[in-house]
C-alpha positions in Angstrom: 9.6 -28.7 -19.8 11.2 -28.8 -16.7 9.5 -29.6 -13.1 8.0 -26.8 -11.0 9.7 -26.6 -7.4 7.6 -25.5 -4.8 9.6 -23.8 -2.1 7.8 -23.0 1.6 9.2 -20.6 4.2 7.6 -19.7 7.4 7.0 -15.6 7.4 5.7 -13.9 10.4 3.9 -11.3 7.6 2.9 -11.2 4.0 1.4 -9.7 1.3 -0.9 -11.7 -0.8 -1.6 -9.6 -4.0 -3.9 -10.2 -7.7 -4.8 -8.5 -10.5 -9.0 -8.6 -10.8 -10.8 -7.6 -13.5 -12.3 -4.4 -12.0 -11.7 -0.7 -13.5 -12.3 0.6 -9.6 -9.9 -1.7 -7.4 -7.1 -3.3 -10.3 -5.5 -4.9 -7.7 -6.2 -6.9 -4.4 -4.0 -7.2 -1.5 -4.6 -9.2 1.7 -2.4 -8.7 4.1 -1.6 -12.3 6.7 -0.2 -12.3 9.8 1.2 -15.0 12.6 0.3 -13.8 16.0 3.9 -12.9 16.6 3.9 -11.1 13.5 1.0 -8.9 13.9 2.8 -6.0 16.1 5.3 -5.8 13.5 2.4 -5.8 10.4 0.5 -2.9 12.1 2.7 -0.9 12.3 3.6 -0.9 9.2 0.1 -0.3 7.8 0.5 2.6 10.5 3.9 3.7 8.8 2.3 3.6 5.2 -1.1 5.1 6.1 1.4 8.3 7.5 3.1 8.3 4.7 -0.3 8.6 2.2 -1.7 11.5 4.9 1.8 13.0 4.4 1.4 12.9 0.7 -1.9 13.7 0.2 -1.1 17.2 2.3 2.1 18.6 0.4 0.3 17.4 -3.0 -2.6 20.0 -1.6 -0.2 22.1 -0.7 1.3 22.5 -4.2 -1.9 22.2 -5.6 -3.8 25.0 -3.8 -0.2 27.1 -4.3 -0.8 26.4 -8.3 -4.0 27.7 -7.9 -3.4 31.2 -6.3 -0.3 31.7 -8.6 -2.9 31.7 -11.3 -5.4 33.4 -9.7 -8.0 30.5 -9.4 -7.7 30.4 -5.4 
């Protein structure tokens, strides 16, 4: 079996993500930052959390328009 190579690179950001044993959260994800970095990082949390408002509207959009089409709403 070969030897493992460990490679390091400095990142301004990251994502470090795991799998737990847990039926409400499956996954874990700690997002790192250098102070440099940190502008960058938030708004990209910013960008995301827009995105998952954005989502969450047109799915209740569709949803509720379901619902009058068959008479429920």
């Amino acid at each position: 079996m070969g030897a493992v190579q460990t490679i390091l690179r400095e990142i301004d950001s990251g994502v470090i993500t795991w799998r737990a044993l847990s039926p409400i959260y499956p996954e874990k994800h700690v997002f790192i930052s250098t102070r440099s970095g940190l502008a960058k990082l938030i708004q990209q949390i910013r960008d995301f959390a827009d995105t998952l408002i954005t989502v969450d509207k047109e799915f209740t959009d569709i949803a509720l328009e379901f619902f009058r089409k068959e008479g429920y709403a």
